[in-house]
N, C-alpha and C positions, 0 to 999 in steps of 0.2 A: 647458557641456554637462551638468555634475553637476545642473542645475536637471529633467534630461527624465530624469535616472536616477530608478528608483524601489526603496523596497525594499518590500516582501520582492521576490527575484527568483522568478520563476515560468516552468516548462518544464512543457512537457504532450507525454506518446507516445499514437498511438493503436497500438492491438495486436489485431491479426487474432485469432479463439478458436482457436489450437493452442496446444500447450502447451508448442513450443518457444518461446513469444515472451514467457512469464515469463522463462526465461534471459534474453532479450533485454531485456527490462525490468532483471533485477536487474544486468545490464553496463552498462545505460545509465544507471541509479541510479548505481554503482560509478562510472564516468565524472565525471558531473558534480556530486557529491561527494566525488572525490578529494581527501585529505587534512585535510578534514571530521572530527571527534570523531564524528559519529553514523553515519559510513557504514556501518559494517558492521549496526549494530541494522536501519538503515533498507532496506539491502539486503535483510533477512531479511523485514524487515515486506511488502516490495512481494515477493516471494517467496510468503509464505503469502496475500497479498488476491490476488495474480493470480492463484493458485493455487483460492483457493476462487471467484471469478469464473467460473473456466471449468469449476471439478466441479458447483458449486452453483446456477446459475442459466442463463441463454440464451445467456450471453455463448459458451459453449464449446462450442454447434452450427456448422453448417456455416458460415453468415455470420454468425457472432457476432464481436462484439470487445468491448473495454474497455479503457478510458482509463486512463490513470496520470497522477498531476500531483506534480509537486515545486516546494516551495514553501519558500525560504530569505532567510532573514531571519537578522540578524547570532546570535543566541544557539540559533535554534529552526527547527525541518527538518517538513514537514507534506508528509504524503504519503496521497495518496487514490486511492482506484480505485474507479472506477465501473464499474457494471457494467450487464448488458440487462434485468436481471429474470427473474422469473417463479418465484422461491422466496419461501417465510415470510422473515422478518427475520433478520437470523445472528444465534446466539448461541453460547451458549460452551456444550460439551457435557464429558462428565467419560468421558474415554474408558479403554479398558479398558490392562493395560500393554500387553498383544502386539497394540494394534490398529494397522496404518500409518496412520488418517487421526483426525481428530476433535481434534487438540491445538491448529490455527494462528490462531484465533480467540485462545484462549487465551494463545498465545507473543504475539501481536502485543498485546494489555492487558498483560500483564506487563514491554514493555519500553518501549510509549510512553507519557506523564505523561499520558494526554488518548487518549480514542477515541472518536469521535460518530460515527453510523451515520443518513444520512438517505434518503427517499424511500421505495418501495413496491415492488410487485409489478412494476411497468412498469416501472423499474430504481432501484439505487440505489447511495451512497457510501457509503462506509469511510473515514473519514481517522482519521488516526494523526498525536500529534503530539511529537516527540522535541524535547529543550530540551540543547543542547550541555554548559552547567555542570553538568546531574542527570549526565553520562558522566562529567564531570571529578571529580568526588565520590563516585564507586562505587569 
């Protein structure tokens, strides 16, 4: 049977646009990363993309969603969310101290080794890619 196993292993949610359904993404992260070295970075990371998913683009209208994908491979955790579109491209903004929003762009470069942003206006990915030994070495 180990000949039909593959790796990386790959789990994908889809997620209605409320905004309780980041929680429900970052339990289901939490879940199937249990005991995982990267989980809690990667928690955080699918926390601020779900998060900017539904402030920043269609996903987080009435019928909006966005996808989550977790993708595990023996050293290395890649986690994407895509979204419905209809904003500019993200980028990292240099926010004020007292503002609550503008930093998760920012937090999620700072803890994954790897960030590639693809597609356009009509929607697009974020993936984020954590490497187990970088956790072991901090």
């Amino acid at each position: 049977m180990d000949e039909y196993m593959s790796s990386p292993r790959v789990w994908g949610l889809m997620c209605p646009g409320s905004r309780e359904e980041v929680t429900r993404a970052r339990r289901w992260t939490r879940d199937i990363l249990s005991g995982h070295p990267c989980v809690d970075d990667a928690e955080l990371i699918v926390g601020e993309l779900g998060s900017n998913a539904l402030t920043h683009t269609a996903s987080g209208s009435d019928f909006g969603t966005f996808h989550l994908t977790l993708s595990l491979s023996p050293q290395t955790v890649a986690i994407s969310v895509s979204d419905a579109g209809g904003q500019p491209e993200p980028r990292i903004t240099e926010a004020d101290p007292y503002d609550t929003h503008g930093r998760g762009l920012s937090i999620v470069m700072a803890l994954a080794c790897r960030v590639d942003i693809t597609g356009n206006q009509h929607g697009r990915t974020v993936t984020a890619q954590l490497v187990a030994q970088q956790k072991a070495d901090r």
